[in-house]
C-alpha positions in Angstrom: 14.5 -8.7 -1.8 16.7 -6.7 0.8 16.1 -6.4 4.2 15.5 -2.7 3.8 13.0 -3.3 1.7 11.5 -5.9 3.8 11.2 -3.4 6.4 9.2 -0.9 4.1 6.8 -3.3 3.0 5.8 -4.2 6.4 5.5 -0.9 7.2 3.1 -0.5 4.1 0.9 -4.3 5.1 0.4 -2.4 8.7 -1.8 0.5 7.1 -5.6 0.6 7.6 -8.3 0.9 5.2 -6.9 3.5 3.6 -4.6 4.3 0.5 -2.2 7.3 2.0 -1.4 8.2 5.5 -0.8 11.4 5.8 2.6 12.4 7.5 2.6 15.9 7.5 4.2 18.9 5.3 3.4 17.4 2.1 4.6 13.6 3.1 2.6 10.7 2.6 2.7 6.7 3.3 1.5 4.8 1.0 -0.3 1.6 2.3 -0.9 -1.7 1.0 -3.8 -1.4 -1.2 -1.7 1.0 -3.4 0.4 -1.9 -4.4 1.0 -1.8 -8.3 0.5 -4.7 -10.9 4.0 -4.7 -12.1 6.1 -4.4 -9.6 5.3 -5.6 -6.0 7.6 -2.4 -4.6 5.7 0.3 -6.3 2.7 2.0 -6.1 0.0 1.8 -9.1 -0.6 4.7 -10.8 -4.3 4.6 -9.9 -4.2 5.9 -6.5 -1.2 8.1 -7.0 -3.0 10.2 -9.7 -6.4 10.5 -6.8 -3.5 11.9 -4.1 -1.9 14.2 -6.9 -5.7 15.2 -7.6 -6.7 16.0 -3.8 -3.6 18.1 -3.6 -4.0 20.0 -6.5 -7.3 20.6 -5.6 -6.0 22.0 -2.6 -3.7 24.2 -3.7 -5.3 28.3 -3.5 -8.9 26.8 -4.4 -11.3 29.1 -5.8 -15.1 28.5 -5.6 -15.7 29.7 -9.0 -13.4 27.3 -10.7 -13.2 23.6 -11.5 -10.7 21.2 -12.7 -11.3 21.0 -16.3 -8.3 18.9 -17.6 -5.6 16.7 -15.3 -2.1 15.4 -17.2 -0.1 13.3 -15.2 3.7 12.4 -16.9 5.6 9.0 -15.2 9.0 9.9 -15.0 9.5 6.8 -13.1 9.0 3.9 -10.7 6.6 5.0 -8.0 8.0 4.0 -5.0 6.2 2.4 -2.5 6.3 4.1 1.4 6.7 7.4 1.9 6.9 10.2 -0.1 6.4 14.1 -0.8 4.3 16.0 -3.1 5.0 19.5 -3.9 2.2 22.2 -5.4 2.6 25.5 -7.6 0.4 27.8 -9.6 2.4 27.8 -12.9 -0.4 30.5 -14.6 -2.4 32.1 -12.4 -5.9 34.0 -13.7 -9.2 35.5 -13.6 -10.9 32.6 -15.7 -8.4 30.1 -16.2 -5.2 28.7 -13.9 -2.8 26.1 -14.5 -1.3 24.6 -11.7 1.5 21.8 -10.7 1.9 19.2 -8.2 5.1 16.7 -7.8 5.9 13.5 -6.2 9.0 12.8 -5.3 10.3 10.1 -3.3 13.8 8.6 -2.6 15.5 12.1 -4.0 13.4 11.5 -7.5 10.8 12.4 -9.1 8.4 9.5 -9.5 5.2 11.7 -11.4 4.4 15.1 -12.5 1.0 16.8 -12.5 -0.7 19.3 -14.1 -4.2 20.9 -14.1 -6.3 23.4 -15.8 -9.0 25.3 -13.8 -11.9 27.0 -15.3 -14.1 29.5 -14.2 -17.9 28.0 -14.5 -20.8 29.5 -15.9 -24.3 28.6 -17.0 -24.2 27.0 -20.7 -27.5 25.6 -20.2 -28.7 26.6 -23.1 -25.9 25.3 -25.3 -25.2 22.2 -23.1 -25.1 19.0 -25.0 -22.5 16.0 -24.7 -21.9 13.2 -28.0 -20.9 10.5 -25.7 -23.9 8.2 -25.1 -24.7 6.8 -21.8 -23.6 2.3 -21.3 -24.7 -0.2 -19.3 -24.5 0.4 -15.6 -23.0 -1.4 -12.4 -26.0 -2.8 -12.0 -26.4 -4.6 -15.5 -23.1 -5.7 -15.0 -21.3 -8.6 -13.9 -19.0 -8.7 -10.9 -15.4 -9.9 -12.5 -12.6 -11.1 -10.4 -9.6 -8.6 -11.9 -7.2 -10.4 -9.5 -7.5 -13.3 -11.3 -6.0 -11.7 -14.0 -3.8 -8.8 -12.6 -1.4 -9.0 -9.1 -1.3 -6.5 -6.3 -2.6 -4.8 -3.3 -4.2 -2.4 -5.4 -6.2 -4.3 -7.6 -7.5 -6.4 -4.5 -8.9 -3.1 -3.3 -11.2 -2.2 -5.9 -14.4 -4.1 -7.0 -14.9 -4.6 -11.0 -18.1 -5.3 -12.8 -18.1 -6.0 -16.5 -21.2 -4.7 -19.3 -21.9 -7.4 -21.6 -19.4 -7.7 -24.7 -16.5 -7.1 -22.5 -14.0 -8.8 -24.6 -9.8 -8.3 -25.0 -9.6 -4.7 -26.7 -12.6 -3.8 -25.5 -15.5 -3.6 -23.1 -17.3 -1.7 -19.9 -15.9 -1.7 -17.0 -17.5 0.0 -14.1 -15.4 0.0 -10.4 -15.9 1.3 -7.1 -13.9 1.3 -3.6 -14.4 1.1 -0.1 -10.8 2.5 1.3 -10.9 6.2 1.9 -8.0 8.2 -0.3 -6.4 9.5 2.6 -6.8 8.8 6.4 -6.7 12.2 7.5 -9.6 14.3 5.5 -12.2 13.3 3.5 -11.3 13.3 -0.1 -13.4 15.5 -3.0 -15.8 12.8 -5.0 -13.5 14.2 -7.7 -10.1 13.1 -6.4 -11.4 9.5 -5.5 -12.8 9.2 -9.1 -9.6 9.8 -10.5 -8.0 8.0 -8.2 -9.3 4.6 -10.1 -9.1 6.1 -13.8 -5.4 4.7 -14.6 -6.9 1.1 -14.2 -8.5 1.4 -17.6 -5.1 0.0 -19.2 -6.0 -3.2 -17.5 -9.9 -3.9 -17.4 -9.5 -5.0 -20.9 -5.9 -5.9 -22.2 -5.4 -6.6 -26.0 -2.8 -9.2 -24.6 -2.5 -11.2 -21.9 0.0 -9.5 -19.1 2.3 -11.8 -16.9 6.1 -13.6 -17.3 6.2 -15.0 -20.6 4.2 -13.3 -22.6 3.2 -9.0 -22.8 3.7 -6.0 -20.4 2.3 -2.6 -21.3 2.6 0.3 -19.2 0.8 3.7 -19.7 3.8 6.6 -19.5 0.8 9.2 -18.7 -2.7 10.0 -17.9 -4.7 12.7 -19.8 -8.0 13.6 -18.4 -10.7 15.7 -19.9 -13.6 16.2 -18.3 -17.0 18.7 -19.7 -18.7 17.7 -16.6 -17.6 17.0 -12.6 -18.3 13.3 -11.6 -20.4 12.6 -9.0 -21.2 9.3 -7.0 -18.9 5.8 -6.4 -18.9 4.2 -9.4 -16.9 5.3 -12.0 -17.3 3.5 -15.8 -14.9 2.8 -18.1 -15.6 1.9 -21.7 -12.2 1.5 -23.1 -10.6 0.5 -26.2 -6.7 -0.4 -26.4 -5.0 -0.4 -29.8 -1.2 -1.7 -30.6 0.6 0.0 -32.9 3.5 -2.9 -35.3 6.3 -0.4 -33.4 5.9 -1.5 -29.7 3.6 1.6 -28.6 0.1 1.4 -27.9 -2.9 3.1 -27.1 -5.4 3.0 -23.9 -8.6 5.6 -24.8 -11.6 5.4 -22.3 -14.5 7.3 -22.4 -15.5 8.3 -18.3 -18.7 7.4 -17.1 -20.7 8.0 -14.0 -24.0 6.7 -12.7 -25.7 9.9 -14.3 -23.8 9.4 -18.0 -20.5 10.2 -19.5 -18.5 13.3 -18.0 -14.9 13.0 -19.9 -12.6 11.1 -21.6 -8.8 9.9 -20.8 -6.1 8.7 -23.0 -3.1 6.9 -22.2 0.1 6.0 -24.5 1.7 2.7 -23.6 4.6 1.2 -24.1 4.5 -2.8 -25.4 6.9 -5.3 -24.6 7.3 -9.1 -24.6 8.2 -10.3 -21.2 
């Protein structure tokens, strides 16, 4: 490890119980509970989808709208430390927006976001979702995902497992008690989000780690028919492998209240 490097994570270790510090213009810090599982001088891509979340939702917000879909693209290592984030409305609208936010850190582009808003309206009367409602945090078990998975992140969120949880497959539900961002409180919405991308590794098909597989998502796709509400956020997730070295993460999102969305995530599978 270089010194410089050195420097920056001790920078990161002195953060408080938060994930960013916010710098100003755009720039964040990242602290040390953003730590990723892969590398131990990147961010996971957990909490860097909730900050790409809060400032999208930030960007010429409308009271009549919601987020209806979030896409986030990994062009890259995410960089631990400080970084900037960029926002733009790509397709602006009466009823429906699609806007853009960028991180960029070390004169690259680690991830690119996208969003579409929708303008709501009462479909009582035709409201109905397919998804059916799982176990909750409460019927679960409390699992020890650092026993399994390294990093500051992973040591920041709590995990409980539904019965059945097996490799492949299972229900995860997790919750947090670090704020998103020291500065302002965060939307229920961007938190949630913030703890999606760890559906890749609440129920590996293969065991991760030197010496045997590594699988990391190159996206995040996020539907949601309904906004989230509350601390916990479920997880029932299935991974497939394809024979070709891609794979598959599909989750379906849960709340307290029921389902409210589903995410997908491609992978790509290599032996370590």
């Amino acid at each position: 490890m270089t010194h410089q490097l050195e420097e920056e994570l001790d920078k990161i270790l002195a953060n408080g119980d938060f994930y960013f510090e916010t710098l100003g213009d755009g720039r964040y810090r990242s602290s040390w509970h953003t730590q990723g599982a892969w590398n131990a001088h990147e961010q996971h891509m957990a909490p860097a989808s909730g900050i790409l979340t809060h400032a999208l939702e930030n960007l010429q917000p409308r009271d009549d709208m919601r987020i209806a879909r979030l896409s986030f693209e990994i062009h890259g290592l995410i960089h631990a430390g400080e970084f900037e984030i960029t926002t733009r409305m790509i397709r602006p609208g009466r009823t429906i927006e699609l806007i853009e936010a960028e991180m960029t850190a070390k004169g690259r582009t680690s991830i690119v976001a996208r969003a579409w808003r929708v303008i709501t309206a009462d479909s009582t009367v035709v409201a109905g979702i397919e998804d059916a409602t799982v176990v909750g945090p409460e019927e679960s078990e409390v699992q020890d995902l650092s026993a399994q998975w390294p990093g500051g992140y992973i040591r920041s969120i709590e995990m409980r497992a539904a019965p059945g949880h097996r490799p492949g497959k299972g229900i995860a539900w997790l919750r947090t008690p670090y704020a998103l961002v020291d500065s302002v409180q965060a939307s229920r919405l961007a938190s949630l989000i913030g703890l999606v991308d760890t559906a890749n590794g609440v129920a590996p098909r293969a065991e991760p780690g030197k010496g045997n597989w590594m699988f990391p998502n190159l996206d995040l796709q996020i539907h949601m028919y309904r906004e989230p509400e509350g601390q916990w956020l479920g997880l029932e997730v299935q991974q497939s492998y394809g024979t070709d070295g891609i794979g598959l993460t599909s989750t379906v999102l849960h709340d307290t209240s029921g389902p409210f969305g589903r995410a997908e995530q491609i992978l790509t599978v290599r032996q370590l």
